[in-house]
Each structure stands twice: as C-alpha cells, then as structure tokens.
C-alpha positions as CSV (number, residue, x, y, z in Angstrom):
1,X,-13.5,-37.4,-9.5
2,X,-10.3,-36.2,-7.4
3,X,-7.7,-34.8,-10.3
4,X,-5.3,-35.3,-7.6
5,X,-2.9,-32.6,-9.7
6,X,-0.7,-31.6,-6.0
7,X,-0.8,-35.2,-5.3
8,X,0.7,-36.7,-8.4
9,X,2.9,-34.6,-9.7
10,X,1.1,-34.9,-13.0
11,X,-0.8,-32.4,-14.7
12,X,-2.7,-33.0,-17.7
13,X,-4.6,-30.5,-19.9
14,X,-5.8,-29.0,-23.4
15,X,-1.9,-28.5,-25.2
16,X,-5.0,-26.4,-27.9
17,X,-3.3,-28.5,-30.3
18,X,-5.0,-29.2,-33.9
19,X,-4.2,-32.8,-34.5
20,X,-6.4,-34.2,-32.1
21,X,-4.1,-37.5,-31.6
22,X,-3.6,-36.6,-28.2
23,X,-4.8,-38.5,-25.1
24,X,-6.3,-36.6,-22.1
25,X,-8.6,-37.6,-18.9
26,X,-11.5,-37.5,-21.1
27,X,-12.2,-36.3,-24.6
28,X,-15.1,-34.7,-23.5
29,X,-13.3,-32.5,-20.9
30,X,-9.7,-31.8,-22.0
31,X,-9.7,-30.9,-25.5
32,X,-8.2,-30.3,-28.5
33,X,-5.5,-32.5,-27.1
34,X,-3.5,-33.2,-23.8
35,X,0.1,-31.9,-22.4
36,X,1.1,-34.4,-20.0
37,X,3.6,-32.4,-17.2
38,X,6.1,-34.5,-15.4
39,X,8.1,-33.4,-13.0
40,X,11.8,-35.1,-12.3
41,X,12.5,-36.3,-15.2
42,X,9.7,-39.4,-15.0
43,X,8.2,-41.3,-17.6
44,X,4.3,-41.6,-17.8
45,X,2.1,-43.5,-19.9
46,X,-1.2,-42.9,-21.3
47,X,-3.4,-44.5,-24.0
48,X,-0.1,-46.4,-25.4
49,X,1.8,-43.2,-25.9
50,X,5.1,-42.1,-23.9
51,X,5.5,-38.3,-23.1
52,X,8.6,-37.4,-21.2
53,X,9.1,-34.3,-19.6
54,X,12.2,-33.1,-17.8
55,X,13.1,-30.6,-14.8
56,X,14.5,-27.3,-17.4
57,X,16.7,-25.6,-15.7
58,X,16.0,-24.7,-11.7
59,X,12.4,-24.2,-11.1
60,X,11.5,-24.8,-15.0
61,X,8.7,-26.7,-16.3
62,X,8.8,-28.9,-19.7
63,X,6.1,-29.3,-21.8
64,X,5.6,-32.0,-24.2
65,X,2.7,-33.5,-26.6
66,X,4.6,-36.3,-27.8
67,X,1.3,-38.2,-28.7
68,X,1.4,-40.3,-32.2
69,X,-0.8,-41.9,-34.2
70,X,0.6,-43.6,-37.6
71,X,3.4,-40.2,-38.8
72,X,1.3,-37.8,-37.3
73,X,2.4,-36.0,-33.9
74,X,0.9,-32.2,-32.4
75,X,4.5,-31.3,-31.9
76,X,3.6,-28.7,-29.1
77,X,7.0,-28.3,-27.2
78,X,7.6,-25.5,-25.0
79,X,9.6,-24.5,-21.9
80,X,9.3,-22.0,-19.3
81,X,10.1,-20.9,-16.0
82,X,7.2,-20.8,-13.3
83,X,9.2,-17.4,-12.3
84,X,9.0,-15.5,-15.7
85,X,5.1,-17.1,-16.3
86,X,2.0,-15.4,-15.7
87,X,1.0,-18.3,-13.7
88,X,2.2,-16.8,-10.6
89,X,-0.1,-13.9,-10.7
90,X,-2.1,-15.1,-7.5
91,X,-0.9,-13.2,-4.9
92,X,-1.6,-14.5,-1.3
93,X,0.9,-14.6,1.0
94,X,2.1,-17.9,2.8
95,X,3.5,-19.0,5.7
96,X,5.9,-22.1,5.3
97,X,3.6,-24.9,6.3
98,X,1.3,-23.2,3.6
99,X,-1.6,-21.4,5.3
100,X,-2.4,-17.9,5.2
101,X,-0.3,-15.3,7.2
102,X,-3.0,-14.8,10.4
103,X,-1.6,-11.1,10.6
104,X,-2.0,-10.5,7.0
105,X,-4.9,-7.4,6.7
106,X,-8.1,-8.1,5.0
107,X,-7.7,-8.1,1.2
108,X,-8.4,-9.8,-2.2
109,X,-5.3,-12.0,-1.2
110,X,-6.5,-13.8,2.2
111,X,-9.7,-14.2,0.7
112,X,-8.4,-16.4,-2.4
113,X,-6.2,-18.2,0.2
114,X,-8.8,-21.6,0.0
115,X,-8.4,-21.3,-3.9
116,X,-5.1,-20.0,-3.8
117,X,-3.7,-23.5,-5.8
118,X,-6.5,-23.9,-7.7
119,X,-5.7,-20.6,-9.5
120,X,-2.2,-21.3,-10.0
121,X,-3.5,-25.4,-11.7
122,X,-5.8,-22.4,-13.7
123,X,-2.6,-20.2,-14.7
124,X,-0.7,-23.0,-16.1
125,X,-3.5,-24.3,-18.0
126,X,-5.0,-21.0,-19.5
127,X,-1.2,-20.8,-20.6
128,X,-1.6,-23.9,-22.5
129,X,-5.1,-23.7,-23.6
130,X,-4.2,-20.3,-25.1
131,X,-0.9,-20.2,-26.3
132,X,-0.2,-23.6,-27.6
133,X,-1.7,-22.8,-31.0
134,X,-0.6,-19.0,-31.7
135,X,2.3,-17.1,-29.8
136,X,1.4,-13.6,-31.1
137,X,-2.5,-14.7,-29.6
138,X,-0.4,-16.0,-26.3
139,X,1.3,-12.4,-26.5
140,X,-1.8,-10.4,-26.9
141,X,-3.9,-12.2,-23.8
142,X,-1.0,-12.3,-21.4
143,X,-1.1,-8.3,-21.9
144,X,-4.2,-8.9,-20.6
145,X,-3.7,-12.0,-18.1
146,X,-0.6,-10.2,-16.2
147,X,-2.1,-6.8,-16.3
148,X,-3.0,-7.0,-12.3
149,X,-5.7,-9.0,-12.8
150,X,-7.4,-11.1,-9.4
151,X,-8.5,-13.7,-11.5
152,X,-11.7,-12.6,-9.0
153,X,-14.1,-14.3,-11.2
154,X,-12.9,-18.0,-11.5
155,X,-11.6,-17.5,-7.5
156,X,-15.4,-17.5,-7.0
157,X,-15.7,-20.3,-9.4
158,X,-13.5,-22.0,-7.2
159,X,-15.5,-20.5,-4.1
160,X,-18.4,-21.8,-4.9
161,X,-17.2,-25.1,-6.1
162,X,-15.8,-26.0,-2.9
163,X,-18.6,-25.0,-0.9
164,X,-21.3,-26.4,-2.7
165,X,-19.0,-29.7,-3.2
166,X,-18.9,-30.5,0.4
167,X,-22.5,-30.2,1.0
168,X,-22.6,-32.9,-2.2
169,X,-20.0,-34.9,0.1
170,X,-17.3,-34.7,-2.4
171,X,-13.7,-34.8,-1.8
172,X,-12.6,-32.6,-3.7
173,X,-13.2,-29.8,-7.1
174,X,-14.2,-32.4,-10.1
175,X,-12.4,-31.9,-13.7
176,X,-15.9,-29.8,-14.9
177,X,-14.8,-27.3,-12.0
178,X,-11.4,-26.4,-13.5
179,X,-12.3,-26.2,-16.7
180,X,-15.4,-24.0,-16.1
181,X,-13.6,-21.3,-14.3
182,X,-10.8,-21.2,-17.5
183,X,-13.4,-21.2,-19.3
184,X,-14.6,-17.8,-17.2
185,X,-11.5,-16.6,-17.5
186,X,-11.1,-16.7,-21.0
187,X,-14.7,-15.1,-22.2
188,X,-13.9,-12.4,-19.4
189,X,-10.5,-12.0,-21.2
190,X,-12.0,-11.6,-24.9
191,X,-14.7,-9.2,-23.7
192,X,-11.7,-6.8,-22.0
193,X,-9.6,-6.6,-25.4
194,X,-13.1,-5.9,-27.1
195,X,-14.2,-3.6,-24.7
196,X,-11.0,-1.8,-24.8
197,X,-10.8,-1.7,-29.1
198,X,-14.5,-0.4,-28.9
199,X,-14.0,2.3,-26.2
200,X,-10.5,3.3,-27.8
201,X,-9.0,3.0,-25.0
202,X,-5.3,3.0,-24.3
203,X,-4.5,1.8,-20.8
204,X,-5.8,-1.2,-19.1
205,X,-4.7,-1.7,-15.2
206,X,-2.2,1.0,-16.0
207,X,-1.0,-1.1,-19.1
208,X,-0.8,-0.2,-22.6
209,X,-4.1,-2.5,-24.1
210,X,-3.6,-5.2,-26.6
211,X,-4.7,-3.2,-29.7
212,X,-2.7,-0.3,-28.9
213,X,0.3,-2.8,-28.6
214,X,-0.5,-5.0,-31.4
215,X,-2.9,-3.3,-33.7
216,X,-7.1,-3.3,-34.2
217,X,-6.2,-6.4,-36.2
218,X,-4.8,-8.7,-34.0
219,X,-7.1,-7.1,-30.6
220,X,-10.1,-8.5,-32.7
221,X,-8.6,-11.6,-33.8
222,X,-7.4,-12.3,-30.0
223,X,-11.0,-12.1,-28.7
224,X,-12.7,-13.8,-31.1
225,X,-10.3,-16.8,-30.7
226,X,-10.5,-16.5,-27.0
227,X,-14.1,-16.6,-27.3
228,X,-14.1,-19.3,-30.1
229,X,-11.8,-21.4,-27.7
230,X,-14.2,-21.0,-24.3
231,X,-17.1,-22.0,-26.4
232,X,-14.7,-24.7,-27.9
233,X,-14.6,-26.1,-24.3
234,X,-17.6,-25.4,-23.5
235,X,-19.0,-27.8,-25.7
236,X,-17.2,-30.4,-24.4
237,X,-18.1,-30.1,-20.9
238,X,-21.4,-31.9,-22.1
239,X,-24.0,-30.2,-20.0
240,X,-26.9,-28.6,-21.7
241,X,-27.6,-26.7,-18.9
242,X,-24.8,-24.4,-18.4
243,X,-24.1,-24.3,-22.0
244,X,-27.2,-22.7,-22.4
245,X,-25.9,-20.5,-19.4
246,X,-22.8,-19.5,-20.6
247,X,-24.1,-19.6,-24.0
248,X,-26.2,-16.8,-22.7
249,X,-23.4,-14.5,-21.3
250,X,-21.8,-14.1,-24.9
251,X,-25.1,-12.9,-26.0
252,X,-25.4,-10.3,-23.0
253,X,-22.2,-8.9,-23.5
254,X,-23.4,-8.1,-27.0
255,X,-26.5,-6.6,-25.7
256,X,-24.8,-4.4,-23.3
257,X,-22.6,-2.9,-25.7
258,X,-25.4,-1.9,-28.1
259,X,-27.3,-0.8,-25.0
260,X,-24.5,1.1,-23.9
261,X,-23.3,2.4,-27.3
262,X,-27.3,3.5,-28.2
263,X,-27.4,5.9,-24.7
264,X,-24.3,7.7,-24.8
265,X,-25.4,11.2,-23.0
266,X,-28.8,10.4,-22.5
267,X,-29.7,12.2,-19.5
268,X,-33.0,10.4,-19.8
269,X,-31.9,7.4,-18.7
270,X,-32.8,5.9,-15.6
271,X,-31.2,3.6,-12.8
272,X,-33.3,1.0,-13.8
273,X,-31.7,1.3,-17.6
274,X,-28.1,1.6,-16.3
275,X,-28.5,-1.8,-13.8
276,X,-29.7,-3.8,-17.3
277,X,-26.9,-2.7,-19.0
278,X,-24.7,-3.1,-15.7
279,X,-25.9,-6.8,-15.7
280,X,-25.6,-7.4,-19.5
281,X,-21.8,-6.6,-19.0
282,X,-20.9,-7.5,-15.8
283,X,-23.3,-9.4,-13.6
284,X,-24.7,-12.0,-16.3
285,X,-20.9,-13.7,-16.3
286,X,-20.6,-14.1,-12.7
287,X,-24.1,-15.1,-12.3
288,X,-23.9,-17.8,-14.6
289,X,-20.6,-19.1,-13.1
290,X,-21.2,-19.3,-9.7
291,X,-24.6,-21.1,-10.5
292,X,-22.8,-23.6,-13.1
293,X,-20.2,-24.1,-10.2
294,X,-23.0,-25.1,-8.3
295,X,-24.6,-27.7,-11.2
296,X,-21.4,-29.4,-11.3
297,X,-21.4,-30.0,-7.6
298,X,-24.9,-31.4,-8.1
299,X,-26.6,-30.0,-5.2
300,X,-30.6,-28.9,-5.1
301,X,-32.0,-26.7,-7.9
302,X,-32.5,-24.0,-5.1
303,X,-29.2,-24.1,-3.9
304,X,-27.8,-23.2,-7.8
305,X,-30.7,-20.7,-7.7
306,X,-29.1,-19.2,-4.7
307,X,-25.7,-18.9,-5.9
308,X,-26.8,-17.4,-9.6
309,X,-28.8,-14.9,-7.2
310,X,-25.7,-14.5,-5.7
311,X,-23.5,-13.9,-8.2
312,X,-25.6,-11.3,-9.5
313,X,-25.7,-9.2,-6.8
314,X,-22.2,-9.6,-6.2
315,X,-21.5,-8.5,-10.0
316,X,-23.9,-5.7,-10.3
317,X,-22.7,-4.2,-6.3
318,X,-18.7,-4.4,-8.4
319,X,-19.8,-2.6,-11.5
320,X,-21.7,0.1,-9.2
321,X,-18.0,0.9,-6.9
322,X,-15.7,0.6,-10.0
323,X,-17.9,3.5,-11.5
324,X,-17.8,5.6,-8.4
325,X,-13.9,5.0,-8.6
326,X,-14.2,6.3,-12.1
327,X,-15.7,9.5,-10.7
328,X,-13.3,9.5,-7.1
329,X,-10.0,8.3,-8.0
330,X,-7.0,9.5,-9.6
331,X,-5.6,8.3,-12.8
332,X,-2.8,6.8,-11.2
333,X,-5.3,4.8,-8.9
334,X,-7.4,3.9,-11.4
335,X,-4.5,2.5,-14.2
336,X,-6.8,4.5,-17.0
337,X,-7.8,8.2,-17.4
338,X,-10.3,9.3,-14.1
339,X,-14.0,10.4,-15.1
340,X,-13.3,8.3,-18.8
341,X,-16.5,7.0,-18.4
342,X,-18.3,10.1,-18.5
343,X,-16.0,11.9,-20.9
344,X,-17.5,9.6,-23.2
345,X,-21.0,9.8,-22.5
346,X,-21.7,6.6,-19.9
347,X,-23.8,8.1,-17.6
348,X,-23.5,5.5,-14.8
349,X,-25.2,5.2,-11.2
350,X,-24.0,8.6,-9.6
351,X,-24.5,10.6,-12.6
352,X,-28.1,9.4,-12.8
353,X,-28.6,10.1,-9.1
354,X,-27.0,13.4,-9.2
355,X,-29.1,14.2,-12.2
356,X,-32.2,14.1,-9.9
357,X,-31.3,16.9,-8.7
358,X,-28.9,19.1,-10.3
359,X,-30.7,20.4,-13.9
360,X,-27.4,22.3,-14.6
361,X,-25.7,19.0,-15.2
362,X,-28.1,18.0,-17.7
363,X,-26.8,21.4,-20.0
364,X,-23.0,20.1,-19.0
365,X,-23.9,16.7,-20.3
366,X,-25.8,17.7,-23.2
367,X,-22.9,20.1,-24.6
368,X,-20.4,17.2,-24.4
369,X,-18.1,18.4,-22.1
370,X,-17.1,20.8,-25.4
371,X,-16.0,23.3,-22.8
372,X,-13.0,23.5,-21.6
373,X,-13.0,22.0,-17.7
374,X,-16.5,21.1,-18.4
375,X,-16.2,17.7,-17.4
376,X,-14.3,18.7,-14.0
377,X,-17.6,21.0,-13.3
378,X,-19.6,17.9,-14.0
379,X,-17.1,15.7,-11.8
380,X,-17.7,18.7,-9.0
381,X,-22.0,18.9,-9.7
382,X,-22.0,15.5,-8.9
383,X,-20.2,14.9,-5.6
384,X,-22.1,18.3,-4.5
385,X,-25.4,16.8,-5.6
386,X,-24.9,13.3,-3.1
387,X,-24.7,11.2,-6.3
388,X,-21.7,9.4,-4.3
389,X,-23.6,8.5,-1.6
390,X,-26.6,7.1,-3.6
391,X,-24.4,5.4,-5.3
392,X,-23.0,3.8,-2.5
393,X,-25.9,3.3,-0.9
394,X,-26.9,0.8,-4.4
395,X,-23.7,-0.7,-4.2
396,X,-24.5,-1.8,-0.1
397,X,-27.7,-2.9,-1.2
398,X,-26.7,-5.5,-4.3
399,X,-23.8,-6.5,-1.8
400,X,-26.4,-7.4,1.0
401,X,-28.5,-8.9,-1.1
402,X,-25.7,-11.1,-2.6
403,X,-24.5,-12.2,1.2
404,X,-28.1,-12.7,1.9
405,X,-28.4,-15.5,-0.8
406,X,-25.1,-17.3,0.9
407,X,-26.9,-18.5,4.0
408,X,-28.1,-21.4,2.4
409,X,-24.7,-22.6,2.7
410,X,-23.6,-24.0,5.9
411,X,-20.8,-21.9,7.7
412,X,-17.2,-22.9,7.0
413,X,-14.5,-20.2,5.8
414,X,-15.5,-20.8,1.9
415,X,-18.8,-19.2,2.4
416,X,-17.0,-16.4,5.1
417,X,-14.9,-16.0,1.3
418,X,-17.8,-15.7,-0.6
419,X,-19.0,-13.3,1.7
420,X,-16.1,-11.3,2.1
421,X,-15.9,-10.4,-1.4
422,X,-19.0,-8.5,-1.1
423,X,-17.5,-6.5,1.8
424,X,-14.6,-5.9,0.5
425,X,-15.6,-4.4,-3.1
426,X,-17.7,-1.6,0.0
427,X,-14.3,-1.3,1.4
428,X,-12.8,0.5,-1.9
429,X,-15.6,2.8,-1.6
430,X,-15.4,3.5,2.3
C-alpha cells in the first residue's frame, strides 16, 4: 500500500486519543484514533466526518481530531510550528532539487539521506502518538527525542524497509513500516529514561535527564507509558510474528538490567557474559527491527534471517565503541561524565581484556575506586594493558559480520547505507 504522505498533502495518524471515534487508514494500524493534517486550508473527508485544518501562521501546521459520533468528540487540537518542533531533528543536508550535497563528508547525515523524509513523516507522528494524550509525558520524551538523538535505529528500519521492499517489487514503504520504526523509537525511548532513573544519572547527550528535570515520579510514569503505548501499537499491527519479536525485546531489556545490576565489579566476568548482557540491552532491539522490517516486506525467511543477523551484529559492534568512548573521550565529548561506566562497576569489553593481563587492576576494581584517583589509575592500567585495541578489534569483528549478512541484498545505495553504518560506528573509534 503507497501512503502517498509527500504526494497528497495529507497525513493521517494515531492523535493517542481515548475516545476511539476517530477514523484512520485502518483500525488495525493507526490507533487510538486519527489526526487528519491538511495543508492550505482544504477540506477532507473520511468515514462521514469533516476535519479542517488550516495553514497557522507561516510554516505552522494545524492539527485537528474533529471526528463525532452522537455528542462525543476526541477534542485533540493543537498547533505548532515545524521550526520550534522536534520533528526537524534529522539532520542531512540538501541541495535545492533535494539530493544529498555530493561534497558533504561521510557522516550519520548522508547515510540517512534515502530515509531522510521518512524520519521527518516519523517526527511528526511520534509527536502525536505521544503527546496527544499527556503534555507533561510530551515534555518528559521530547527531553529525550531532541537530546541529539539520530533516530539511528528506525533510519535502519527505514533502511531495511526500502531495500528488502524492492526486492518484493513494491513501490514504496507500506503503513506496517512507519508504524514499526515509531514503534522502535518509542521502546528505545522508555528504556533511555529507565536506564537513566536506574543508573542515577544526570546528563543524557549533554542534557539534564527527564527524572532530574521532572522527578523519579514522572521518569517512571514516562517510560511505562511510552512502553504501554509501543505495545499498544504493536498489537495492532496484527502480526504474530514480530509481536512475539518485539514482545521479546521488552523482556531482554529487563534481563540485561538484572544481568548488569547482579555483576557490578565482578572481575570474574568474561567477554562472553558482557556480549549477553551487550545484546539484552542493545542488540536484541535492532535485531528484531530490521528483521520485522524485513517480514513486512515479505521477502524469503532467509532473507529476514539475514537482516536479524544483521542487526545484531550491527548493535552489539555499537555497544562495544560507545564503551571504548566511555573509557577515551572527554566529558564534553561524551554529553555524560567520562569512565561513568566503570565508576560504577560495569566492567565492559576493554576492562575485561585488560584484565587478562594486568592483576593490579583487579585490586583497583575490587576496592571500588575508594581511592582517591583510583579510577584514573584504572582508566591508565587499561589503555597500558591493549584493552583498547581488543576492544576494537571486537567491535571490527561484529561490524564485519553484520556487512557480511547484507550481501544477500542486491547492490543499490540502501544496502551501501546499511553498510555504512557499520563503518562508520569504527570510524568514532579510529
């Protein structure tokens, strides 16, 4: 099915609404209820219900569930500026006829250019999806949602939807693709207020976090609506298959955290411990997007086995450089204190490695870091030891294996993408 959303000017989605009188493309995709958007002042129809929206202002957007049934009417009404929204977040450079600047470097940016519209459809709707119901929950995940975010993980969503759709011979992303990777977004949301309420941790991207904005309170209540909502949606995509998936990732994240949480300076731990727990948090979500991207594009089992293989790799080679930039980087670099990971007793790839060999770093480790400038000694042991450079060496090797698992795609610049987004989580680290 084409949604046609550039096309029409029209864009319909879940307003989040609790009435449930409102129309949408199909109850079973765009739920509670439907926003219609119309742009220009015109007049559209669905279902025997008029919604009229209106230019606001230069640029502005109206929104309006205006659907009825007997007295009873959603009422969702809001109005906003695509300038002051976080749906312009995506940052890719264009050129006026709208493809990517040729002389722009290699970054996050020119490899999101393919999905570049997609993820501004996904901005608007998360917007709605969320915020419609609660403001103060709006407020709390768009702490989180304009923090410097990539929106990486539905852009591979959208990846992967595009490249396995043409092999299917579709025209273009179907309705199940757009939802899925808000859908992605928002459980990757909810597990980043969590995560940040569990580890007490004040800055996120260099931003204060939601519970140290808003309070415990309203952190917890914000991820478990966000996750609530995603499963919500989930439900209604209707296929047993990636519910199960997804289903699955909710559990993971629970299992990483008790993994994580019950080896907190362990220095018996081994790589093969810290890759579970790496996967439970990180990989399992990516994984299981990128393969139900593939199930909605119908292609071959082995094809959605390929791009869950993917996915995996890709996720586990991220979580391996983003704790080597924990141990590397400043603070300022980093948006959150440098070496916090070890400070508090997550002994990730190159402390492992550098464990091997160094038995002083055990003692460091097992005091705590009660000493003062005991974690800098630590920081220093394990640079000294080569734990860097075994942990890069993993981090090469998941990424391989992930680009490995893309050449059952045929070669067009979706799967050059895909497959720069392993290269360029190594380039951080070169």
């Amino acid at each position: 099915m084409d949604v046609g959303l550039r096309k029409s000017g029209l864009e319909v989605f879940g307003c989040g609404c609790s009435s449930g009188y409102c129309g949408g493309l199909s109850s079973s995709l765009w739920s509670p209820s439907s926003v219609l958007f119309s742009y220009g002042g015109k007049k559209s129809k669905r279902n025997g219900h008029c919604t009229r929206g209106r230019v606001a202002g230069r640029g502005g957007l109206k929104t309006s569930c205006g659907q009825h049934k007997g007295t009873v009417c959603c009422g969702v009404s809001s109005v906003h500026s695509p300038d002051t929204t976080f749906q312009d977040q995506v940052d890719v450079q264009f050129e006026s006829n709208g493809s990517l600047n040729s002389d722009e470097p290699l970054s996050v940016s020119s490899l999101m250019a393919d999905v570049a519209h997609d993820l501004q459809i996904l901005n608007r709707n998360l917007q709605a999806v969320v915020g419609a119901e609660n403001p103060v929950l709006m407020s709390a995940a768009e702490q989180i949602f304009s923090a410097g975010g990539k929106r990486m993980r539905p852009a591979l969503v959208f990846l992967v939807s595009r490249a396995t759709a043409q092999m299917a011979g579709l025209e273009d992303v179907r309705p199940q693709h757009r939802r899925l990777a808000e859908i992605i977004e928002m459980i990757h949301t909810a597990s980043l207020i969590h995560d940040d309420v569990l580890d007490e941790s004040d800055m996120r991207r260099g931003k204060e976090t939601v519970h140290q904005l808003y309070g415990t309170r309203v952190a917890v209540l914000a991820g478990d609506f966000m996750f609530a909502q995603s499963s919500w949606c989930l439900a209604n995509l209707e296929n047993i298959e990636v519910m199960k998936l997804i289903s699955q990732v909710i559990k993971d994240f629970a299992s990483g955290e008790i993994k994580q949480a019950s080896s907190l300076f362990n220095c018996d731990c081994t790589v093969e411990d810290y890759l579970l727990k790496s996967y439970y948090k990180t990989a399992s979500l990516i994984a299981a997007s990128t393969k139900a991207a593939a199930i909605f594009s119908g292609v071959s089992e082995s094809i959605c086995d390929q791009m869950y293989n993917y996915g995996k790799n890709l996720g586990l080679s991220f979580q391996v450089v983003d704790d080597i930039l924990d141990l590397t980087q400043s603070t300022k670099q980093l948006g959150k204190p440098a070496g916090s990971d070890l400070a508090k007793g997550n002994l990730t790839a190159p402390v492992l490695f550098a464990l091997n060999k160094e038995p002083k770093l055990r003692d460091i480790i097992d005091s705590e870091f009660t000493e003062v400038g005991s974690l800098e000694s630590a920081v220093q042991l394990i640079i000294e030891c080569g734990g860097i450079e075994r942990a890069q060496e993993l981090a090469r090797e998941k990424a391989d294996l992930a680009i490995q698992s893309l050449w059952c795609l045929p070669q067009s610049m979706l799967r050059s993408s895909l497959e720069g987004m392993a290269n360029y989580a190594l380039k951080r680290i070169d």
